[in-house]
N, C-alpha and C positions, 0 to 999 in steps of 0.2 A: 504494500500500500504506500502511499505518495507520503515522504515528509515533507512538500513545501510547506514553508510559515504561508506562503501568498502564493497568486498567479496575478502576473503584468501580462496584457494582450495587448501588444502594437502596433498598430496599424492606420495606414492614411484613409482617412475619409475622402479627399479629391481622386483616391485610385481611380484609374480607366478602369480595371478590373471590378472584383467582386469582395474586394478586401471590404468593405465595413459590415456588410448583409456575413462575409463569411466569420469575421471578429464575433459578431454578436450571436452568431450559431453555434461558436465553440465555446462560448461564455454560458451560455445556456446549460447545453450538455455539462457544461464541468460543474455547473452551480447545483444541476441533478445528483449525479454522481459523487460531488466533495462536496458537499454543504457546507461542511465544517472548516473549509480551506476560503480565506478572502479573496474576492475573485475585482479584477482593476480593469476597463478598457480603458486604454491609454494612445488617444487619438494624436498623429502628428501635425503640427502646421509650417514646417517647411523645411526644406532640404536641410539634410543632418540632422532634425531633431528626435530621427528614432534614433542616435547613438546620446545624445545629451538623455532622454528620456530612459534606456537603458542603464548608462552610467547611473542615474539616481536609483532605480529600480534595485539594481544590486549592490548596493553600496553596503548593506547589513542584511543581517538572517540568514536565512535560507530561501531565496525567492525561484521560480520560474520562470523566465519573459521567453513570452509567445511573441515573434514575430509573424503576423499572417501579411505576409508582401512575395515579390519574389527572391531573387539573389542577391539582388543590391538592398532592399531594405533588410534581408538578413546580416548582408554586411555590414552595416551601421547597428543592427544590436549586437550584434558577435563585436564590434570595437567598443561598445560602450562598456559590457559586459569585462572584457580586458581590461580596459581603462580601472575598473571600478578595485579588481584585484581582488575579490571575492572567491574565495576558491570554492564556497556555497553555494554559490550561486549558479543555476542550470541555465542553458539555453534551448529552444527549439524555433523549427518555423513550420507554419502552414500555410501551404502554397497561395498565393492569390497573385500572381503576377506573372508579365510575359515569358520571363527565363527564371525556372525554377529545376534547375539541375540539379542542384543540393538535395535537397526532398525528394525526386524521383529517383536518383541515384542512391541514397541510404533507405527509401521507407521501405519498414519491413509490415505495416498495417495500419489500420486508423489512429492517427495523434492522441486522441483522448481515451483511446484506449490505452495508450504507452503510457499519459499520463497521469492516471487511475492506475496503473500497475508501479509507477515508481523509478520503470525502466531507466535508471541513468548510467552512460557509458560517458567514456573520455575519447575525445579524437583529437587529431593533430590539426595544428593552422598551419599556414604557410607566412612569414614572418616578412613583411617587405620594406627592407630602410630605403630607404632613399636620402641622398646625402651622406655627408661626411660632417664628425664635427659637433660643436653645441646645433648647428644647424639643420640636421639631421632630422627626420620624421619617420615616426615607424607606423603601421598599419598592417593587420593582417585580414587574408580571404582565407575563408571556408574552403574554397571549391578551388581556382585557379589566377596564376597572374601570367599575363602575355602581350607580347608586343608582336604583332608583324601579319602576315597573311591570317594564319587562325583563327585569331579574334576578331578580325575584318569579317571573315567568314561567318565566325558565332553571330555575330548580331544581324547580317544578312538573313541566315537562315532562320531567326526567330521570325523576320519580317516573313521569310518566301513559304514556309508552311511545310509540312510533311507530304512526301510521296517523291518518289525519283526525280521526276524530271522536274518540280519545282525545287528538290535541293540541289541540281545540277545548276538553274538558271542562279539561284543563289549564290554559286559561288563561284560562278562564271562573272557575277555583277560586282562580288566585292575583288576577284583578281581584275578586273578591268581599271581599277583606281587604287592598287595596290603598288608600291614601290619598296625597296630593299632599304634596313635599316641598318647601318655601321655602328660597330660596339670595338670595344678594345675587352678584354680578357683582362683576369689578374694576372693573368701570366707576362699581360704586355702584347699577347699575338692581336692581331687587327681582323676583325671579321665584319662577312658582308651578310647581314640573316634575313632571311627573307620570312622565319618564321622563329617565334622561340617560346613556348609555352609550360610552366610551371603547375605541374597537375595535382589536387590531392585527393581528386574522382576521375573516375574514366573515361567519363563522358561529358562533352559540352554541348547550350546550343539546341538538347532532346534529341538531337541524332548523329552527332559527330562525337563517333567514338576514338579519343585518344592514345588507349591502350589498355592490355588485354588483361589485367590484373590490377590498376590501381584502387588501393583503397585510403579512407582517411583516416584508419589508424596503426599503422605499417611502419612507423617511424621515418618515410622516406615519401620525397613526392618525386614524380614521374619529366625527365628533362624533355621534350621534345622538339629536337631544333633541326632546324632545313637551311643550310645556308644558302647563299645566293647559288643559284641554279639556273639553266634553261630555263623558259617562261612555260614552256610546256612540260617538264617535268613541275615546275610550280603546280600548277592546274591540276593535274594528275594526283598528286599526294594532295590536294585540295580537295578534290572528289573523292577520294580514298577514302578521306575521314569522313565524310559524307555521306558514304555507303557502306562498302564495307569495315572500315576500319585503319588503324595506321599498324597493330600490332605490340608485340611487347618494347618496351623504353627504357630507355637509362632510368637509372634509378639515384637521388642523391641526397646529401643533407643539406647543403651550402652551394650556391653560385651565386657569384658578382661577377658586373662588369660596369665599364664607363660608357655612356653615351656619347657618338662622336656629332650629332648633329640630334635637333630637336624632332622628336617622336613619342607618339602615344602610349599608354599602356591600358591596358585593360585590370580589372581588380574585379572579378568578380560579377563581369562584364561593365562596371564603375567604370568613367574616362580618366585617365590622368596624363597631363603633357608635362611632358618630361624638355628640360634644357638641353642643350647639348653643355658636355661635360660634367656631365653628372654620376656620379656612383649609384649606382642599383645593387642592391643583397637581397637575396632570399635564404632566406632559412628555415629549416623544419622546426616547429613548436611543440614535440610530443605533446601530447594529452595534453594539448592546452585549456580543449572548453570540454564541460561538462554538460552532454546534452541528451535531448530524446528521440527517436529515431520512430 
């Protein structure tokens, strides 16, 4: 049975989606089943305030915060949740938005069932500094971070829908306005990548699967990089992931490099533009968050 002291559910009222009808469905259900547990909906009003709203949420007790959004308002309570240091403190999400890979990729049955059973497991984040220095800013994703053809692709295909030949046009639209990004190595070697993505699920996107075994609590996330190539070998492993798959992938705990010119990254399908000369880390966070599946 469930020890939360409380349940936080957060979620934006302006979603395009079905997030406030789906908040106040799970609020119900849990208010059935845990009577005895204080139940919170905790409405957003503007970008970033589900990790500000999080951070308070876990700051003491034992709490639960329900994100019902998709990946990216996952990722604003999974940082607030961090931020707060609580190692009490559980996270989950239920899905209500366009990219929810996180939740189809770990769910094992209905949410409130797991959360009437207690169910809490640990998984790993994937840790991402950026910068060097007092200047320095750390952030971590649930699911993946990546810069180059990939993530072009993942947000394509959430637009172009499922079935073959609409994830083909998908990722025929995002290499059509795709170009190769330059990174320096710690090593000092200079690379041209046309793709580079940091996995800690194996699939992105609902249908590009990125390899053939990753999990989020393995101690290791998944490297998968394509450097600069042919334009049709590009395409090619673009539709791969598209359809069938990329395959098994390096596996690691740590990669950095420098940006040699300004480019994007993805976080969780989150944007971030990046300077050129910039340091990028990732790191494996074992068992960072405590959550329900």
């Amino acid at each position: 049975m469930t020890s939360f002291d409380r349940i936080v559910i957060v979620f934006n009222p302006q979603s395009t989606g079905n997030a406030p009808e789906s908040a106040e469905e799970l609020r119900s259900e849990l208010a059935d089943r845990l009577a005895a547990v204080p139940l919170e909906l905790s409405p957003t009003h503007h970008a970033g305030h589900a990790r500000d709203l999080a951070r308070e949420a876990a700051g003491s007790g034992s709490p639960l915060i329900v994100s019902v959004s998709g990946d990216g308002g996952y990722n604003e309570v999974v940082n607030g949740v961090m931020d707060a240091g609580n190692d009490r403190a559980v996270c989950a999400v239920r899905a209500a938005g366009n990219a929810n890979d996180h939740r189809r990729t770990t769910r094992e049955g209905p949410l409130a069932d797991a959360i009437v059973a207690g169910d809490v497991r640990r998984i790993d984040l994937l840790r991402l500094t950026v910068g060097s220095g007092p200047d320095a800013w750390v952030r971590y994703a649930h699911s993946y971070i990546g810069v180059g053809l990939t993530p072009v692709v993942a947000v394509d295909l959430e637009k172009g829908g499922k079935g073959s030949w609409r994830e083909i046009v998908s990722v025929v639209r995002g290499f059509s306005r795709f170009h190769p990004h330059p990174i320096e190595l710690e090593s000092g070697r200079r690379r041209r990548i046309d793709s580079l993505v940091f996995a800690n699920i194996a699939e992105m996107a609902k249908y590009a699967k990125l390899s053939d075994d990753g999990t989020p609590d393995d101690g290791r996330f998944e490297v998968i990089t394509e450097q600069q190539t042919g334009k049709l070998r590009v395409l090619a492993m673009a539709v791969r992931a598209a359809t069938r798959g990329l395959g098994p992938q390096p596996r690691a705990t740590h990669y950095a490099f420098t940006t040699l010119a300004p480019m994007p990254l993805q976080l969780d399908g989150e944007l971030v533009e990046l300077d050129a000369g910039t340091l990028v880390s990732v790191d494996i966070a074992p068992g960072a968050l405590a959550t329900i599946f």
